[in-house]
VEXDREN-2710 file (C-alpha; in Angstrom, 1 decimal):
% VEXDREN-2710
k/r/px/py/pz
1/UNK/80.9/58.7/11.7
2/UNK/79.7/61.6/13.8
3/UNK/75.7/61.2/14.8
4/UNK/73.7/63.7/12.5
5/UNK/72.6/65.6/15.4
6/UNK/75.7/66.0/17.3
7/UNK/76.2/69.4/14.9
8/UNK/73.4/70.8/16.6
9/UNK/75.7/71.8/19.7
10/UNK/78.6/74.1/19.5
11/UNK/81.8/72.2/20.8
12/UNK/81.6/74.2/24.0
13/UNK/78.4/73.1/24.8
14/UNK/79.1/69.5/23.8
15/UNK/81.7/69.1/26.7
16/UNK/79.4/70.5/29.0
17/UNK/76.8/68.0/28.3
18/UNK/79.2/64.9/28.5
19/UNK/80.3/66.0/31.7
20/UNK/76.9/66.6/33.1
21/UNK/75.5/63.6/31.0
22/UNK/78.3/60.9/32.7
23/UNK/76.1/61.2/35.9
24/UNK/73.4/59.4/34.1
25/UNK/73.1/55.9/33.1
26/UNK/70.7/54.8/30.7
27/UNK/69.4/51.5/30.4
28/UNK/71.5/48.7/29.1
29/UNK/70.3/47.4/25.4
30/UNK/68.7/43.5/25.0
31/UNK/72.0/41.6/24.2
32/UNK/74.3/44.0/26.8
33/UNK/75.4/42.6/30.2
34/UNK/74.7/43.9/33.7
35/UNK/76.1/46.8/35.3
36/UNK/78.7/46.8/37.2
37/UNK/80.7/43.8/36.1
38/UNK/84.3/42.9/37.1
39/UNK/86.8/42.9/34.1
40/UNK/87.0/39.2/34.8
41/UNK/83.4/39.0/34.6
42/UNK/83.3/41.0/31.3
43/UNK/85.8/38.6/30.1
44/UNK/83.9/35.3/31.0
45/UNK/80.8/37.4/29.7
46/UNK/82.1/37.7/26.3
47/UNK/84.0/34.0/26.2
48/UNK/80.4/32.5/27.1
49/UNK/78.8/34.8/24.1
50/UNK/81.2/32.9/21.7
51/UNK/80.3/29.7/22.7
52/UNK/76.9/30.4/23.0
53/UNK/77.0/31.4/19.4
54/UNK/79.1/29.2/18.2
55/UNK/77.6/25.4/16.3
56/UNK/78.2/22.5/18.5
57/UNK/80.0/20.0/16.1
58/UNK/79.0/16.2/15.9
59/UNK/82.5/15.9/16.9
60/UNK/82.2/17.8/19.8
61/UNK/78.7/15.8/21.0
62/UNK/76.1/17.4/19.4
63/UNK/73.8/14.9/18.8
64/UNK/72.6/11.7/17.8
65/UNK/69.5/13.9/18.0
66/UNK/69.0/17.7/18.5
67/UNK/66.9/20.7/17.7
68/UNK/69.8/23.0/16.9
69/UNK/73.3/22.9/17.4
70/UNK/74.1/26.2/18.6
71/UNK/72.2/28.0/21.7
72/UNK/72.0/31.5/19.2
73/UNK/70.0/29.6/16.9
74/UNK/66.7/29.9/19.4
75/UNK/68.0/32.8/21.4
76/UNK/68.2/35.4/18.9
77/UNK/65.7/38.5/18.7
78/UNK/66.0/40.8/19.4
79/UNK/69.7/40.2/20.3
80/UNK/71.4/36.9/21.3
81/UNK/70.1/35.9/24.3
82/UNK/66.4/36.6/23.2
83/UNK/63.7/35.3/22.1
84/UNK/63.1/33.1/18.9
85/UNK/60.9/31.9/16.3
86/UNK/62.1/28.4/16.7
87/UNK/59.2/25.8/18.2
88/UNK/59.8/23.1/19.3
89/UNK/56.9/20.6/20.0
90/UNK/56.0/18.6/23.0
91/UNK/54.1/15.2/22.8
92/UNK/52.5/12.6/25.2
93/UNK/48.8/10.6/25.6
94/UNK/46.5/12.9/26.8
95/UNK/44.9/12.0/30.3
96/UNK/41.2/10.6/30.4
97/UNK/38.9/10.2/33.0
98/UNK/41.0/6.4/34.4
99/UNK/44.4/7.1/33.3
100/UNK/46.8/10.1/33.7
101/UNK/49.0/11.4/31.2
102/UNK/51.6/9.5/29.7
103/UNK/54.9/11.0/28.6
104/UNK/56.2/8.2/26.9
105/UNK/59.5/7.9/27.4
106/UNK/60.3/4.6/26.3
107/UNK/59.5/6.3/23.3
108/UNK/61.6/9.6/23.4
109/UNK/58.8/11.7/25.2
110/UNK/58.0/14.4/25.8
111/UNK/60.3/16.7/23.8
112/UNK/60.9/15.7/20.1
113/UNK/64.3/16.5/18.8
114/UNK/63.5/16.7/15.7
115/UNK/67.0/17.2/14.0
116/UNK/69.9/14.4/13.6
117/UNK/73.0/14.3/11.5
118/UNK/71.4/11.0/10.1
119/UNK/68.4/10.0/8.7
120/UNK/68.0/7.1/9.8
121/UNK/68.2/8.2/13.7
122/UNK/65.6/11.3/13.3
123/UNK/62.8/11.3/15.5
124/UNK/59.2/11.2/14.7
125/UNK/55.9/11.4/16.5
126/UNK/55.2/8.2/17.8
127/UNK/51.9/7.0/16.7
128/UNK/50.8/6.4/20.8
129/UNK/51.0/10.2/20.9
130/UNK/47.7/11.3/20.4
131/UNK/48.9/15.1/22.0
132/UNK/51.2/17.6/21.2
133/UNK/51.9/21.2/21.7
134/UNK/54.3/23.9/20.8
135/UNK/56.8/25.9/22.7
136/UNK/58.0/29.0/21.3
137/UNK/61.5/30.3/22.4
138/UNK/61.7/32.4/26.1
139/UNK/64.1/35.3/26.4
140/UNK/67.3/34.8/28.6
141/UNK/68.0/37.9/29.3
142/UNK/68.1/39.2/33.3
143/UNK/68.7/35.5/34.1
144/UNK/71.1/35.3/36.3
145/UNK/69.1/38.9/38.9
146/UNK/66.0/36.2/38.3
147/UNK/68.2/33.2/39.7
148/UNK/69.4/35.7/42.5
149/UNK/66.0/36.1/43.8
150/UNK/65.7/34.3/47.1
151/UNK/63.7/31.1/47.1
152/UNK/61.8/32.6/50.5
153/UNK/60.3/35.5/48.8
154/UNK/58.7/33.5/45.9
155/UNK/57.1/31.3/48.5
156/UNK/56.0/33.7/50.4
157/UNK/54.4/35.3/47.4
158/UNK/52.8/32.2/47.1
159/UNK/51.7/31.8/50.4
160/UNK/50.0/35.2/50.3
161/UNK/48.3/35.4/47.1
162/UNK/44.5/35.4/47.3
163/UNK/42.4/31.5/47.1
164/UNK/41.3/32.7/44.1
165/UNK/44.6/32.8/42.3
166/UNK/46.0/29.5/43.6
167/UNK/49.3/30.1/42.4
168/UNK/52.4/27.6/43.9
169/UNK/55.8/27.3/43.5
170/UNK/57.5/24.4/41.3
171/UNK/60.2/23.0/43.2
172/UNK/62.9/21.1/41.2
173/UNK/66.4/19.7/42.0
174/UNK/69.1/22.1/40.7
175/UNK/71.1/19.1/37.5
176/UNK/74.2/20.8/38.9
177/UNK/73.6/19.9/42.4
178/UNK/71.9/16.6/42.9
179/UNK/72.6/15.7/46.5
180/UNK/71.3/19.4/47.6
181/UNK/68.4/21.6/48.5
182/UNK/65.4/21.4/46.2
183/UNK/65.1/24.9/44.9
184/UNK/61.8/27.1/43.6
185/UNK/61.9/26.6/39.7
186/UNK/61.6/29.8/37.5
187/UNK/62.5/29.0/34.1
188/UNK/61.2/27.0/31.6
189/UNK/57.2/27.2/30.5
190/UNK/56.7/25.4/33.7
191/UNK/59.0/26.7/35.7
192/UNK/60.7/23.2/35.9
193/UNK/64.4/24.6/35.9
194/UNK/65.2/26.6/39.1
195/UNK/68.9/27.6/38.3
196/UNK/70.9/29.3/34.9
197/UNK/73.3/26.6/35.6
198/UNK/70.3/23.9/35.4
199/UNK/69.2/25.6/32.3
200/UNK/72.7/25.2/30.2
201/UNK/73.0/21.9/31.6
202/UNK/69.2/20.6/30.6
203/UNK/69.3/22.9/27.2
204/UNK/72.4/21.8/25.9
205/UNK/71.4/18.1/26.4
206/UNK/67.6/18.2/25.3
207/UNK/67.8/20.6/22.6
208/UNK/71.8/19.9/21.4
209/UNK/72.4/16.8/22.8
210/UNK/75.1/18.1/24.7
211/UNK/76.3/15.3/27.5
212/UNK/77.8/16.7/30.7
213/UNK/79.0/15.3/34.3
214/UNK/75.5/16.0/35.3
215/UNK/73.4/14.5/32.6
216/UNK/75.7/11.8/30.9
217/UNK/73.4/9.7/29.5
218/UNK/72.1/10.3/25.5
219/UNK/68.5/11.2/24.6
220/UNK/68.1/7.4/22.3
221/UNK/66.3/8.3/19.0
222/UNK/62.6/7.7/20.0
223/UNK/63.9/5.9/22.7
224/UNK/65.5/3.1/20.4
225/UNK/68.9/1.9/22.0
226/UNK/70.0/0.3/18.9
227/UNK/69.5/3.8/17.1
228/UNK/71.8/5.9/19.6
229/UNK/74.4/2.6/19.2
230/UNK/74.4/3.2/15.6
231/UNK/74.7/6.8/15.8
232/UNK/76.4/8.3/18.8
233/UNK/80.1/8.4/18.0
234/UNK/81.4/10.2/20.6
235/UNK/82.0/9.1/24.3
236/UNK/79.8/10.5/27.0
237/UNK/80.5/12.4/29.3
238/UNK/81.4/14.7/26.2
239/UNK/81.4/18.4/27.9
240/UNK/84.8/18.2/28.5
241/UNK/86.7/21.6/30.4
242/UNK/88.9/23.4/28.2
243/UNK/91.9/25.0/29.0
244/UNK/91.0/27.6/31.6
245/UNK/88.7/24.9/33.3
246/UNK/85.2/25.4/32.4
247/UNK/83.0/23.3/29.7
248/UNK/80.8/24.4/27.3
249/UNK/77.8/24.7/29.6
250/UNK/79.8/26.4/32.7
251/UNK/80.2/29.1/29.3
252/UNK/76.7/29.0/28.0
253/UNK/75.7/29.8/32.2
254/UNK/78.2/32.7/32.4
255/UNK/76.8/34.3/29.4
256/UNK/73.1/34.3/30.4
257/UNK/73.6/34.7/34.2
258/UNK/75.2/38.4/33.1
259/UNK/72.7/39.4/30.6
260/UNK/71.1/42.6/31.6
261/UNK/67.5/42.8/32.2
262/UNK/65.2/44.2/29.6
263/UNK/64.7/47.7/29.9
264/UNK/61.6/49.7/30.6
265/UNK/61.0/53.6/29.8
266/UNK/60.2/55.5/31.6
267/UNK/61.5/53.3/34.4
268/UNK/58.8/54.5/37.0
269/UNK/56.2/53.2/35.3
270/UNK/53.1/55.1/33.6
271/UNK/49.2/55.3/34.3
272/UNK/48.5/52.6/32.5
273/UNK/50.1/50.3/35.5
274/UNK/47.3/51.5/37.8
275/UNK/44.8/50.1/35.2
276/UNK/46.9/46.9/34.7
277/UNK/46.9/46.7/38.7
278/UNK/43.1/47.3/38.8
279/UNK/42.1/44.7/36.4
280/UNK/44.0/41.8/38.6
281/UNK/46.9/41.4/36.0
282/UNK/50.0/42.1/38.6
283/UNK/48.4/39.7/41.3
284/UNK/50.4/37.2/39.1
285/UNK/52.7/39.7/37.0
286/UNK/54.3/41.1/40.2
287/UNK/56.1/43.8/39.1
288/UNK/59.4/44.2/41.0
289/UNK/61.9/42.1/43.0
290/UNK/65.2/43.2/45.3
291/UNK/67.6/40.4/44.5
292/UNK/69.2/38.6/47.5
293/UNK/72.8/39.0/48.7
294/UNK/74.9/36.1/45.8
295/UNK/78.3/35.6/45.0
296/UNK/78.5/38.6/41.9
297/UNK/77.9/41.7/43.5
298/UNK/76.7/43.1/40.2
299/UNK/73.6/40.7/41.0
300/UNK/73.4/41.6/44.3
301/UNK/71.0/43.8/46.1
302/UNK/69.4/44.9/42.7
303/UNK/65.7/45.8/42.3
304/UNK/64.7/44.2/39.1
305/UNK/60.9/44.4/37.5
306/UNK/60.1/41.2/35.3
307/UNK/56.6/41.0/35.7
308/UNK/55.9/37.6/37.4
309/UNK/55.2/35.9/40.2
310/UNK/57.4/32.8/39.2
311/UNK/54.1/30.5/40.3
312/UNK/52.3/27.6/38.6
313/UNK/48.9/28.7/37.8
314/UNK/45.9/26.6/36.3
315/UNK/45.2/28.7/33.0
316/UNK/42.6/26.3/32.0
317/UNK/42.6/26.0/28.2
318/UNK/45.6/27.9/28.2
319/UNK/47.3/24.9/29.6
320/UNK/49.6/22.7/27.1
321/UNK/48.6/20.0/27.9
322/UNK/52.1/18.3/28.9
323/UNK/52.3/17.1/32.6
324/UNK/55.9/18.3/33.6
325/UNK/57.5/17.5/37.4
326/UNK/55.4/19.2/39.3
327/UNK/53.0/21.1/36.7
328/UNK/49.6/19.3/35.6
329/UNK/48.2/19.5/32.0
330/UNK/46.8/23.2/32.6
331/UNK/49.6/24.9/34.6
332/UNK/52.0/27.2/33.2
333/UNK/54.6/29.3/34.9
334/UNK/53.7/33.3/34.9
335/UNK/56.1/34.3/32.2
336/UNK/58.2/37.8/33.2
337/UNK/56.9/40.8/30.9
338/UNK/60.1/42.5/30.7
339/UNK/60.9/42.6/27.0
340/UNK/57.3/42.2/25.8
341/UNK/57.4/45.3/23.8
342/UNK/60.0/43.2/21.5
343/UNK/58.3/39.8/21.1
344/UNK/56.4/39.5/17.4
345/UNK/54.6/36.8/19.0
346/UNK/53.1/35.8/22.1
347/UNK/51.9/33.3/24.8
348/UNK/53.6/29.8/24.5
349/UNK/52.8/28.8/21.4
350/UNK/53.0/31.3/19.7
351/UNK/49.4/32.1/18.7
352/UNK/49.3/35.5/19.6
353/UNK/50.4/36.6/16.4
354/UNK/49.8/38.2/12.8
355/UNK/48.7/41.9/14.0
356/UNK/49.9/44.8/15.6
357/UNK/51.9/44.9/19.0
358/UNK/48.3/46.2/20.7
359/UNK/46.8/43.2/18.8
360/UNK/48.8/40.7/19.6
361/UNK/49.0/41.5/23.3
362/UNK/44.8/42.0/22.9
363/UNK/45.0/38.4/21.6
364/UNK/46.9/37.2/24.4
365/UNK/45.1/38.5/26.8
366/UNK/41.8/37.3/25.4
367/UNK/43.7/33.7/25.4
368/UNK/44.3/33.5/29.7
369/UNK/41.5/31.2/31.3
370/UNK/41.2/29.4/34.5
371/UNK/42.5/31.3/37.1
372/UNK/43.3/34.4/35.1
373/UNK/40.2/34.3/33.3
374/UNK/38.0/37.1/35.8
375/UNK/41.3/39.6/34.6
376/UNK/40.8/38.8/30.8
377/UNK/37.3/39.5/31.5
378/UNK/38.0/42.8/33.2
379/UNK/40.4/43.8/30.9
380/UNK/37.9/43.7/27.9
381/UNK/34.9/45.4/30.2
382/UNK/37.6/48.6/30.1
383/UNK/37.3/51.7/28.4
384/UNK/38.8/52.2/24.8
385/UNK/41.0/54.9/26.5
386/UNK/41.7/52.7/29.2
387/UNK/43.0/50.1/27.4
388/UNK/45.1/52.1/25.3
389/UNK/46.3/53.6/28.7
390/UNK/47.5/50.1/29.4
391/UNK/48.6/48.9/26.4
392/UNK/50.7/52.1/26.4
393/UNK/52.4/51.0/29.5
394/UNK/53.1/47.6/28.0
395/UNK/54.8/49.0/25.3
396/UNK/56.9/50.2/27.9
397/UNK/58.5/46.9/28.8
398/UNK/61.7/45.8/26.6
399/UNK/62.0/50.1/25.3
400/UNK/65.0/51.6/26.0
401/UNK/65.7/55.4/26.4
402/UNK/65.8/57.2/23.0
403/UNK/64.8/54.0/21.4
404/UNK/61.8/55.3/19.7
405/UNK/61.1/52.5/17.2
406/UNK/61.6/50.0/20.0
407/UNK/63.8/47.9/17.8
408/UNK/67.0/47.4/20.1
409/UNK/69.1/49.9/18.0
410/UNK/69.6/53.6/18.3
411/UNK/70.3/55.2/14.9
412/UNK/69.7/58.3/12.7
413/UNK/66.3/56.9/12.1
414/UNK/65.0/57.3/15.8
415/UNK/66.4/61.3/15.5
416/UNK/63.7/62.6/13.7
417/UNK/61.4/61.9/16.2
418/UNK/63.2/62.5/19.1
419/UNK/64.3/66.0/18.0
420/UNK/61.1/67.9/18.7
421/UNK/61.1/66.3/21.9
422/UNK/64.3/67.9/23.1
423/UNK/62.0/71.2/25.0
424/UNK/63.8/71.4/28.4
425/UNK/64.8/72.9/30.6
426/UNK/61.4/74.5/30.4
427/UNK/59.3/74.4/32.9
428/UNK/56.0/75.6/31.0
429/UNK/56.4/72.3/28.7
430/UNK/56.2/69.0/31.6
431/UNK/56.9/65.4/30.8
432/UNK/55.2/63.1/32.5
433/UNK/55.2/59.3/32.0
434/UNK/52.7/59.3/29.8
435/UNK/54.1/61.4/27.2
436/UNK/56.1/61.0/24.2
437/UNK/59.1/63.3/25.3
438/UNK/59.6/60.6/28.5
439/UNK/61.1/58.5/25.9
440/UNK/64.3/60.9/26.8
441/UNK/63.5/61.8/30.2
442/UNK/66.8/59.6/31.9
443/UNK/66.4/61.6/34.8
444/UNK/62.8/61.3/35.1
445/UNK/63.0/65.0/36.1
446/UNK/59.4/66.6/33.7
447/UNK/61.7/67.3/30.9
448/UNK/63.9/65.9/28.1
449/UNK/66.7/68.1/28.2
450/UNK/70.4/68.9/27.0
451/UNK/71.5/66.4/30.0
452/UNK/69.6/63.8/28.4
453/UNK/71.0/64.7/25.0
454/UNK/74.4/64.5/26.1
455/UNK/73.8/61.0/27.0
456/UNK/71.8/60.4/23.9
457/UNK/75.4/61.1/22.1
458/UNK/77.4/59.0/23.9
459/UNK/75.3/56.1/23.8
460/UNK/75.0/56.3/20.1
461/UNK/78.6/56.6/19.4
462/UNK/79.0/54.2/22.0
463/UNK/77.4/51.2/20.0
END
């Protein structure tokens, strides 16, 4: 079916705004992969979709216990990949003024899995635990340009950040290569996971029970050997290759490693970054990246803007409360904004929730203490106008071009709203950032323009 706009033009002028729109390339959608991508690449992207989205059977090693058997069933909003309303909840003693926290693992700590095919085998609390704390879902998507940035830049970020902010990196052991280099962790809440391939590999067994090469050994219900003999009827190692080669997990990887990056319109940012610069909020939310020289060229070279500095940072009563490698009770990991304008609920529980987008990120911000507590504070001595300024640009993070109900989807109900902003080429009408019309200003040249509308058709067909 033909868009309801695309009768505006005469047929004529139609062809000359696809040829002239082809030179531009708007942002790829949540859910899309990278630019740029071999057809072999496309292929493996697609093949690691299906399995990502596809339930893990008991037969096939899900199991004894799990939180879900299929990666989709977290990763899901606004596309797969995504975020999630999913928690999962985290458990331990809490540290007191002679002993340190405990994670008790002879008892199954710290993650509960709190899903098994039987009864009898399904987790619960422990009754030592006497602290928990939920994790909401993080979004996969620009994993694999995050993994591509070189370990030397994040720790030279670190090395260069003010006293103040404290921030260092978490260095873990990549699962897939045990014998090697320690690598800067930048996944994960804490930023305990430092490669996409470490993140299949540690995902599929905590949260599916998912046994590999790497990590053959079974989660034991709470810990209980004589539970997981009971209920783990399938021999470990149980990621087995299939018939091209590759296990589950090498699929799950090649999927998220070529996820695009969230987009963010207008790309060059609007005022509202100055103010989120002035208040101290991109000291730890660094804006932009060039990724280092890797073995996909699609990854290669490309300047990327998540929003984060990839560094543990003490955030006080923010904190969960878990001690994780490297982390302590109160450091989290900067999360990457990229996407933000998508979440329904922030910070990693979740608690930033229940209100508006400006109300919810308002909440959050409110939420950061420790180290980030002087930028809360300067955030809320702002102007009204200010704020809106910068909530305005946050919006910006996870909108793509003509997507004017930031929803992920371009359809006949964004049109109404982007037809009155169709003005160019005129000269006497500018777009700048911070106006509605630079919603559809791809070329970022003041206007929103047949050009841009030419795009804006093939794009919608195009889905």
């Amino acid at each position: 079916m033909m868009p309801p706009f695309a009768r505006l033009l005469p047929a004529a002028l139609c062809l000359f705004v696809g040829t002239a729109a082809a030179q531009q390339q708007p942002q790829p959608l949540m859910g899309l992969p990278v630019p740029g991508l071999t057809p072999a690449e496309s292929t493996l992207f697609l093949q690691g979709l299906a399995a990502f989205s596809a339930p893990l059977l008991e037969s096939e090693g899900a199991g004894p216990v799990f939180n879900e058997t299929t990666c989709a069933g977290c990763h899901n909003v606004p596309a797969i990949g995504g975020f999630g309303t999913r928690r999962v909840t985290r458990f331990g003693v809490a540290a007191t003024a002679t002993t340190p926290f405990q994670a008790l693992d002879q008892f199954g700590g710290t993650l509960l899995q709190d899903q098994s095919f039987s009864l009898t085998c399904r987790e619960s609390l422990p009754p030592q635990a006497n602290h928990t704390a939920l994790r909401g879902t993080p979004i996969l998507f620009g994993s694999g340009l995050i993994d591509s940035i070189p370990d030397s830049v994040l720790i030279a970020r670190a090395n260069q950040q003010p006293s103040n902010l404290a921030g260092r990196v978490h260095m873990a052991q990549p699962i897939e290569d045990p014998n090697g280099p320690m690598r800067v962790g930048r996944f994960g809440w804490k930023g305990g996971i430092a490669t996409v391939d470490s993140f299949s590999l540690d995902a599929g067994l905590n949260e599916m029970g998912l046994t590999s090469q790497f990590l053959p050994f079974e989660n034991a219900p709470n810990g209980d050997p004589a539970l997981l003999a009971l209920c783990d009827t399938v021999a470990d190692p149980e990621d087995a290759p299939d018939a091209a080669g590759f296990t589950r997990t090498d699929r799950f990887t090649h999927f998220q490693k070529f996820l695009a990056a969230p987009a963010q319109t207008p790309r060059s940012g609007m005022s509202g970054e100055l103010i989120f610069e002035a208040v101290g909020c991109a000291d730890c939310h660094v804006p932009s990246y060039t990724t280092g020289q890797v073995a996909d060229p699609a990854l290669s070279g490309q300047h990327i803007q998540p929003y984060s500095d990839f560094l543990l940072h003490d955030m006080g009563a923010l904190g969960d409360g878990i001690v994780e490698g490297e982390a302590t009770e109160t450091e989290m990991m900067t999360r990457p904004l990229w996407g933000l304008a998508q979440r329904g609920t922030y910070l990693h529980d979740g608690r930033a929730v229940g209100q508006s987008f400006e109300g919810n990120v308002e909440i959050a911000i409110a939420e950061h203490g420790g180290t980030a507590q002087p930028s809360a504070a300067a955030y809320q001595a702002l102007s009204q106008a200010d704020k809106d300024l910068m909530l305005s640009f946050l919006a910006s993070l996870g909108r793509a071009e003509f997507d004017w109900d930031t929803n992920n989807t371009l359809d006949e109900f964004d049109w109404p709203f982007l037809e009155p902003l169709v003005t160019g080429p005129d000269p006497s009408i500018p777009v700048t950032p911070d106006d509605p019309g630079a919603i559809g200003d791809l070329d970022q040249d003041g206007d929103f323009d047949l050009v841009e509308f030419g795009s804006l058709q093939r794009v919608w067909t195009g889905q």
